[in-house]
N, C-alpha and C positions, 0 to 999 in steps of 0.2 A: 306464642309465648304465654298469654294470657290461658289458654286453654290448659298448658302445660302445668302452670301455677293453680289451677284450679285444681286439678286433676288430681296433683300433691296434695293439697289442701283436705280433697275428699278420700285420699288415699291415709292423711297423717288421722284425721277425722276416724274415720272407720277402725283402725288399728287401735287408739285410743277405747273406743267402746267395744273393742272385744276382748280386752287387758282385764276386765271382770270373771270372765269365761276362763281366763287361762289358771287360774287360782287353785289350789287344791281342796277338796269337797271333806270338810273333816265330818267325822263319825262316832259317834261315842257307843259302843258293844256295849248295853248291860249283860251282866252276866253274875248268876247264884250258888256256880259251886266253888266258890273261893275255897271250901273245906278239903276240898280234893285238888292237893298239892299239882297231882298226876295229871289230873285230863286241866287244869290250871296252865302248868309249864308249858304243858302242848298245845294250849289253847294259845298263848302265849306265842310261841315258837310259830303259826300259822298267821296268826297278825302280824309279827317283823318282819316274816317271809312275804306277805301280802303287799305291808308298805315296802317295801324294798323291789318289791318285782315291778312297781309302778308311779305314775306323780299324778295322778289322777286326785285321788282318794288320801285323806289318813286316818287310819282305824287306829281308835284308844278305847279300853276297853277298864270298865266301871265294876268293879267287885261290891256285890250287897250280901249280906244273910240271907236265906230264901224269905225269912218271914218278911224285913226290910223291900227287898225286891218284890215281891207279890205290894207292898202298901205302897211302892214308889209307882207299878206300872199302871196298878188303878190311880192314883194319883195324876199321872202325867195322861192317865185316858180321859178323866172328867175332866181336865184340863185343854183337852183337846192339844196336846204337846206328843203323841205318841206315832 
């Protein structure tokens, strides 16, 4: 009996520290040609079909101006965030 309670114990234990693991891994897509409505929707249309095919991941996706974008990803490089 004692074995058995333990057993639980390390069984309730373990499950508990892999509740972190099981979480969805979010993602944020920069992306610069918000100008081009076209390969946008589509780009668009690839991400829903992405998160939807799976629960792993969730991909959202961040519109800049190229110029904005070029100052954000040097930014987040010297920042060591990239």
């Amino acid at each position: 009996m004692k074995l058995t309670k333990h057993l639980a114990g390390v069984v309730i234990a373990s499950t508990c520290l892999c509740a972190p693991a099981l979480a969805q891994t979010k993602l944020t897509m920069w992306y610069h040609g918000a100008g081009n409505e076209v390969e946008s929707r589509i780009l668009n249309q690839i991400i829903s079909d992405f998160n939807t095919s799976q629960s792993d991941w969730t991909v959202t996706i961040e519109s800049f101006p190229e110029k904005s974008y070029n100052d954000s990803v040097a930014a987040a490089a010297l920042a060591g965030n990239l």
